[in-house]
C-alpha positions as CSV (number, residue, x, y, z in Angstrom):
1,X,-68.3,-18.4,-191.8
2,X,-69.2,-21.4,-190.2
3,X,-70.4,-19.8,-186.9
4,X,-72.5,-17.8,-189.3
5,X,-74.3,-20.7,-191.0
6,X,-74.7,-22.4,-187.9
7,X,-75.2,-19.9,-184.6
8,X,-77.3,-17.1,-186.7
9,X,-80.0,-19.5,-188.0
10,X,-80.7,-20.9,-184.6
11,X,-80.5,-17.3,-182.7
12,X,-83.8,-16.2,-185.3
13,X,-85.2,-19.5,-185.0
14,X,-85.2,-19.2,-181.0
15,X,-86.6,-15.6,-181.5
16,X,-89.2,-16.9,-183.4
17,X,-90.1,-20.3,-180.6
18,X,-90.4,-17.4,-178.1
19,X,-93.8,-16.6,-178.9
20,X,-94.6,-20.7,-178.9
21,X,-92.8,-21.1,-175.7
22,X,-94.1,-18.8,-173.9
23,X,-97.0,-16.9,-175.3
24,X,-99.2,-19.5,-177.5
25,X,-101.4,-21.6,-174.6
26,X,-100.6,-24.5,-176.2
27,X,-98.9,-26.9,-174.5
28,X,-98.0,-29.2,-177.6
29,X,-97.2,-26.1,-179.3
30,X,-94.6,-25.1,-176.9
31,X,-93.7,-29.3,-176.2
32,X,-93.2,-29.4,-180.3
33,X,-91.3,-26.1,-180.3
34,X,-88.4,-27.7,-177.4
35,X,-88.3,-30.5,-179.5
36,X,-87.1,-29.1,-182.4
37,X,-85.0,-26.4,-180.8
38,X,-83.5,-29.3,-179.1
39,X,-83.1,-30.9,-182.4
40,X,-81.0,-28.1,-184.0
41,X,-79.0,-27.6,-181.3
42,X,-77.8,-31.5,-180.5
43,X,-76.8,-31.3,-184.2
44,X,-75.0,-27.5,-184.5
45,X,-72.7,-28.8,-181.5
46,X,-71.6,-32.1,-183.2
47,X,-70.9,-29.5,-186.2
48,X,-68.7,-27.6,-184.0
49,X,-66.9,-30.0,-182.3
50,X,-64.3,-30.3,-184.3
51,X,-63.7,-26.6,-184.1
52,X,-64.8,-25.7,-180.4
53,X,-64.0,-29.8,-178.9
54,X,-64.2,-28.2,-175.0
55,X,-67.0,-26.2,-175.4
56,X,-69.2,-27.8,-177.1
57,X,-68.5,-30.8,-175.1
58,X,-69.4,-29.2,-172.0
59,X,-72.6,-27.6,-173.4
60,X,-73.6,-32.1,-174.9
61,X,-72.9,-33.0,-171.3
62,X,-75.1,-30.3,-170.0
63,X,-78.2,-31.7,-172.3
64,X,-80.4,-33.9,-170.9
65,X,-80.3,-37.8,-171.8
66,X,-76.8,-37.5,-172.7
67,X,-74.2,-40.4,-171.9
68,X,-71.7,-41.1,-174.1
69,X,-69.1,-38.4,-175.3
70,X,-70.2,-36.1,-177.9
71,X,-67.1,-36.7,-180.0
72,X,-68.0,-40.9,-180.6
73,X,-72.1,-39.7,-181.4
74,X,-73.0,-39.8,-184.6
75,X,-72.7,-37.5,-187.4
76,X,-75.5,-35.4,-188.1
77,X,-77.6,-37.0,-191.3
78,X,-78.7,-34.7,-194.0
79,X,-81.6,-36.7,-195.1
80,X,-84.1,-34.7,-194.1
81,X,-86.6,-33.4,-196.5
82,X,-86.7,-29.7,-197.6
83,X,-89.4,-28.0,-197.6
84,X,-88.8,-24.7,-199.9
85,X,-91.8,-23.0,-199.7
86,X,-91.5,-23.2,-195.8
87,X,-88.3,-21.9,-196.0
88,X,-89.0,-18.9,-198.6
89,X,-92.0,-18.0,-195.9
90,X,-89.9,-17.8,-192.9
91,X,-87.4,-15.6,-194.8
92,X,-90.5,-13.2,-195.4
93,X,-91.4,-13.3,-192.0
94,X,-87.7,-11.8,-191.4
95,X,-87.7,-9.9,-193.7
96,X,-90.5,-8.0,-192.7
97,X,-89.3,-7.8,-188.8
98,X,-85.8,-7.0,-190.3
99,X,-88.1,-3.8,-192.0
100,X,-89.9,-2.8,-189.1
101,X,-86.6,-3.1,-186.4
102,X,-84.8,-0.9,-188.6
103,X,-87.1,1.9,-189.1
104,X,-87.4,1.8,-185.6
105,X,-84.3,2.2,-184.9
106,X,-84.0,5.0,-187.4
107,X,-86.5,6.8,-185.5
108,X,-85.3,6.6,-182.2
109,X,-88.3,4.8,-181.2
110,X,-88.1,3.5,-177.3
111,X,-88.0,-0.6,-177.0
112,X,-90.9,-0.8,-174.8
113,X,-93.0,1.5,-176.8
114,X,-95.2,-0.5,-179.2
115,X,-96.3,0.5,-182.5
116,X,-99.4,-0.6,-185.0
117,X,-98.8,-1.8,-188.2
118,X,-100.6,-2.3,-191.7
119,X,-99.0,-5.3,-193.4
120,X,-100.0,-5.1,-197.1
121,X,-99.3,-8.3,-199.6
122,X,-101.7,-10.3,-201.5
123,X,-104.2,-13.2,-200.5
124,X,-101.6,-16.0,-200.5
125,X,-98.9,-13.8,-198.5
126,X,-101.5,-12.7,-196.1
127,X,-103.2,-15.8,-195.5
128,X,-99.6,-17.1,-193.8
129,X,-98.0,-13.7,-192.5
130,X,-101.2,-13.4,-190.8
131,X,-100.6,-16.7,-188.5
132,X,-97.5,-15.7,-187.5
133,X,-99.2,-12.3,-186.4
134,X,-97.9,-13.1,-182.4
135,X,-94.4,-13.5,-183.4
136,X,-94.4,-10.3,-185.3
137,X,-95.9,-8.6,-182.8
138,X,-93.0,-9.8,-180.5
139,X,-89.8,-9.5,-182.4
140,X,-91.0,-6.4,-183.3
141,X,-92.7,-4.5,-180.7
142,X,-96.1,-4.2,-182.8
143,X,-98.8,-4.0,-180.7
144,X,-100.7,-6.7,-181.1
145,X,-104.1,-5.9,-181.3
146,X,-103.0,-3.2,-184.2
147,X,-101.7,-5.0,-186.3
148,X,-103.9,-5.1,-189.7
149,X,-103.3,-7.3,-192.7
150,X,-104.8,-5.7,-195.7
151,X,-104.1,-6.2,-199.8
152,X,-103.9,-2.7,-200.5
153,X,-102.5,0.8,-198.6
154,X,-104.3,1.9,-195.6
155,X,-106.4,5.0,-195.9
156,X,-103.3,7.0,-193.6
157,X,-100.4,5.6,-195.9
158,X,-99.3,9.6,-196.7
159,X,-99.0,9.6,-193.2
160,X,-97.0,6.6,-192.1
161,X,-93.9,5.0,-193.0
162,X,-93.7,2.9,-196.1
163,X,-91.5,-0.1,-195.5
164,X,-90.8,-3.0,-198.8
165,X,-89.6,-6.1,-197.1
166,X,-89.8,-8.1,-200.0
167,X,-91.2,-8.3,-203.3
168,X,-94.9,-8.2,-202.7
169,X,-94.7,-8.0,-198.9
170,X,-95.2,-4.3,-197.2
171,X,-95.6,-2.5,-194.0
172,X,-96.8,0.7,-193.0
173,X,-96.2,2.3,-189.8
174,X,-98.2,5.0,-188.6
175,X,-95.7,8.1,-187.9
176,X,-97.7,9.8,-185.0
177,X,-96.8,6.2,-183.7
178,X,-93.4,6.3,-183.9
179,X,-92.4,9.8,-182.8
180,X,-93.8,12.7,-181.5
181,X,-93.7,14.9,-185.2
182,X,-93.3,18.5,-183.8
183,X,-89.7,17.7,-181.6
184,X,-88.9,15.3,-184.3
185,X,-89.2,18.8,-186.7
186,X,-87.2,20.7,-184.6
187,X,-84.6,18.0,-183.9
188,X,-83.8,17.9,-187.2
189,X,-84.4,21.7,-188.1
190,X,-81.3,22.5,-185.9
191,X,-79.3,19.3,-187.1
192,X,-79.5,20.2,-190.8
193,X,-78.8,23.9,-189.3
194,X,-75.4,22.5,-188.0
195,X,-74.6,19.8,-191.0
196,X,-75.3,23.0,-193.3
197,X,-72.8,25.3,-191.3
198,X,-70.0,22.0,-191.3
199,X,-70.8,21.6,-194.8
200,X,-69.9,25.6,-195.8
201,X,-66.9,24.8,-194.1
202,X,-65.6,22.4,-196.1
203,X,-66.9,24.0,-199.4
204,X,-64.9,27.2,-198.4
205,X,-61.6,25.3,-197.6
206,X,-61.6,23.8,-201.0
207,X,-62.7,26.8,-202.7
208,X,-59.2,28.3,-201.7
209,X,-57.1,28.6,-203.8
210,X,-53.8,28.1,-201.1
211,X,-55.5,24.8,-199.4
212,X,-55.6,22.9,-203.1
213,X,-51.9,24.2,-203.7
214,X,-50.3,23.6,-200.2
215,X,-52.0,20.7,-198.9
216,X,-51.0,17.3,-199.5
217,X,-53.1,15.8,-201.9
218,X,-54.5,12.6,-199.6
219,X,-55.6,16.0,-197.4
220,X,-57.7,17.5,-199.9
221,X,-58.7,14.1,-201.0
222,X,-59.7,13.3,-197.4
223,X,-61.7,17.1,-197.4
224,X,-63.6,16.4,-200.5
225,X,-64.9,13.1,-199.5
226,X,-65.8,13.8,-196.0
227,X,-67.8,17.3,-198.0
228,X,-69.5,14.4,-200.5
229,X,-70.5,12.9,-197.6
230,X,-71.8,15.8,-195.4
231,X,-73.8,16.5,-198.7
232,X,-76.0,13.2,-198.7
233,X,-76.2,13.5,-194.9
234,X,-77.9,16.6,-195.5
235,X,-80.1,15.9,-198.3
236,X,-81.1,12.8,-196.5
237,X,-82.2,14.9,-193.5
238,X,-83.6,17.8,-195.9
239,X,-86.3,14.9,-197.5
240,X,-87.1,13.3,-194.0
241,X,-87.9,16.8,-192.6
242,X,-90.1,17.5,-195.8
243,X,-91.8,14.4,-195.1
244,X,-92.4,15.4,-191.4
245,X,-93.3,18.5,-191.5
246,X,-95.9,16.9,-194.8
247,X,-97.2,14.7,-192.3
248,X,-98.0,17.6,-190.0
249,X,-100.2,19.2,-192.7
250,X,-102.1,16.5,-193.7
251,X,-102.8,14.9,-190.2
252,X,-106.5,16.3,-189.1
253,X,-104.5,15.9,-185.4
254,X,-102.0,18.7,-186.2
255,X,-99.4,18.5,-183.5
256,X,-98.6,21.8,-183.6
257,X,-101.7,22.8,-182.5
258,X,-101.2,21.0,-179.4
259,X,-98.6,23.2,-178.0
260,X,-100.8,26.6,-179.0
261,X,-98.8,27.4,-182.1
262,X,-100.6,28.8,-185.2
């Protein structure tokens, strides 16, 4: 838990100084981001210590403009001011990369490839979200001269997937984007073809009458669960191929027509 509280926050927080560091042309941009990436991490090691005492007193020694021993320095103070509405802006910010890495990884969509993006959220949410538009574009592989902050759904929303990251913040990613629609059809034509066939399997082995009898009853259990869950599989996969295979008849750019079929 403590590891959690401690490691996690920084690892996003470095994410985030990346596009500072490296990519903002600022130098007291990049100077203010060490600073307080420095900051953090002086004070998560004398947190540790008493946990990790070798460690994290090899990593002090390795810091610059350190000379005494990490375990006489002082305790880190907790005086520091909070500001809230800071905080609840930088969890939207992760919320909405959170969004958009997961639907690409439910896609299949390659790391290198980028993507544009409609964010949709109201004045206030825009006017910040919008700042931040480089680190989006880098902790999420957006590309970043697509990437359109708008209070309302683009014109293409029926065509693109809708992502909620939090309550009044929204993406949508263009599908044609993200995947190349026809083989994405046919992928998943022949997987709900084989989930279907697993599924019948099941169905008939508790539909006789001699399984339910002679089987042990963890068995039968184990049958009817794993036939629950081949059913949601499958009705998940039926409503992402209709949406597909929507998006190919609504597109003016049909896909289909691409590779000569009718």
């Amino acid at each position: 838990m403590l590891l959690r509280l401690t490691i996690f926050p920084l690892y996003r927080y470095i994410e985030a100084s990346k596009a500072r560091l490296y990519h903002s042309g600022c130098d007291s941009e990049a100077l203010l981001a060490q600073a307080v990436l420095l900051y953090v991490f002086e004070n998560i090691l004398k947190l540790l210590h008493p946990f990790m005492p070798f460690v994290t007193e090899e990593l002090w020694q390795a810091l610059p403009r350190q000379k005494e021993a990490l375990i006489v320095s002082s305790w880190p103070q907790t005086s520091l001011p909070r500001n809230l509405n800071s905080i609840k802006r930088f969890e939207n910010l992760q919320a909405l990369t959170r969004a958009i890495r997961n639907a690409r990884a439910e896609y299949s969509v390659e790391p290198a490839r980028r993507i544009s993006a409609s964010i949709v959220a109201n004045e206030d949410v825009i006017q910040y979200i919008s700042k931040e538009k480089e680190v989006l574009a880098l902790l999420s592989r957006l590309d970043l001269q697509n990437i359109h902050f708008t209070e309302s759904p683009p014109g293409d929303a029926n065509q693109s997937v809708h992502l909620v990251a939090s309550e009044g913040l929204e993406a949508y990613l263009p599908l044609a984007d993200m995947v190349d629609i026809s083989a994405e059809v046919q992928r998943l034509s022949k997987r709900l073809s084989k989930m279907r066939s697993e599924y019948e399997g099941l169905v008939a082995r508790l539909s006789s009458p001699k399984f339910i009898e002679k089987a042990p009853e963890d068995v039968v259990r184990g049958v009817q669960e794993k036939a629950a869950e081949a059913e949601e599989k499958i009705n998940l996969t039926k409503n992402r191929l209709a949406f597909l295979q929507s998006t190919v008849l609504t597109t003016t750019d049909n896909p289909f027509k691409e590779q000569g079929a009718p």
